[in-house]
N, C-alpha and C positions, 0 to 999 in steps of 0.2 A: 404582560402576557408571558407564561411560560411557554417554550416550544418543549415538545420531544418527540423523539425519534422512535417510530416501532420498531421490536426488535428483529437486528436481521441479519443473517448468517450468513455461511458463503452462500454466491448465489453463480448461476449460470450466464455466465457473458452474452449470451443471447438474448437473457431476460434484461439485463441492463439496458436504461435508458441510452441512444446513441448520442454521444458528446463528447466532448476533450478532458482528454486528464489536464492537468496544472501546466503540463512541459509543451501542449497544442496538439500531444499524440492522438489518436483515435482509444477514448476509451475500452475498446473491446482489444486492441493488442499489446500482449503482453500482459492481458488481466490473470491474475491471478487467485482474487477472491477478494470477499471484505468482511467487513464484522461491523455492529454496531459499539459504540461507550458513547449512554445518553449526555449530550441530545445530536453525538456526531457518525458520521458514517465516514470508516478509514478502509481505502481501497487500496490493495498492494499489487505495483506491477515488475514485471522483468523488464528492463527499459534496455540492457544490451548484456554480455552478446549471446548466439545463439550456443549454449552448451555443448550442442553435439557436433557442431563443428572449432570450435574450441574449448576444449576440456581441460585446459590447464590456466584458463582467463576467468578470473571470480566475475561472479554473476554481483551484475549492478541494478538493485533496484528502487522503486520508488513507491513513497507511501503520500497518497493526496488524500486531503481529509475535507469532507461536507458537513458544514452544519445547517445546510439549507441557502447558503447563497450564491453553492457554484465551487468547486473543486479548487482547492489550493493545494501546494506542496505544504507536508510536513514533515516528512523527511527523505534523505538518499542515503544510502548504505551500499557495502558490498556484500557474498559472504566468505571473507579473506574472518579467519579467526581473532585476530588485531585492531579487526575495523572499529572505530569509532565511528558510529551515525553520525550523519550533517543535519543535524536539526534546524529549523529553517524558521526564523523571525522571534516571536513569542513561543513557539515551542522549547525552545533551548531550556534544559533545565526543569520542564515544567512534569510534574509529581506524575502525570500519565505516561510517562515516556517509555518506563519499564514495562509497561503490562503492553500498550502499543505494540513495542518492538517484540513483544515474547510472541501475539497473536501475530505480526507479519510472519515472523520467521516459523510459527505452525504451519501458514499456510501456504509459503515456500517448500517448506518439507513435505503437506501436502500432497502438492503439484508432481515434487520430484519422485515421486510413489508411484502416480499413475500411470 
């Protein structure tokens, strides 16, 4: 049986399903949006700290990916210019990584718009 995933874009934290990201957080803080790449859903959060009370502390965040069995980490990152992503188990390496990390970081940039 093939799964896949409909397509789906950022969406509104409100509308998300309530549950845990990968780390035990509350899904809704810190959400920052998601994307679809069939047949997975990759959800990017701000995991700490708060920007506008420290503006000179890179933002740390987390990207948990579903393919239908429940939220795992796939990666952490800062955005310090240097950073190298913590890619996390079978990710490390794997050919999706660049297009992942380009769609987090739009929707970081985003956020920091609104």
């Amino acid at each position: 049986m093939v799964r896949t995933a409909s397509p789906v874009g950022p969406a509104d934290p409100s509308s998300k399903r309530h549950g845990l990201r990968s780390d035990g957080g509350s899904s809704t803080h810190g959400y920052l949006g998601d994307f679809a790449r069939e047949p997975a859903l990759f959800t990017v959060y701000r995991i700490a700290p708060d920007q506008s009370c420290y503006p000179n502390v890179p933002g740390y965040y987390l990207i948990d990916v579903d393919d239908g069995v429940g939220a795992r980490e796939c990666c952490r990152f800062t955005d310090e210019p240097d950073d190298v992503p913590e890619w996390n188990g079978a990710w490390r390496g794997d050919p999706w990584c660049p297009a992942i990390m380009k769609q987090a970081r739009a929707l970081i940039a985003k956020a920091a718009n609104r």
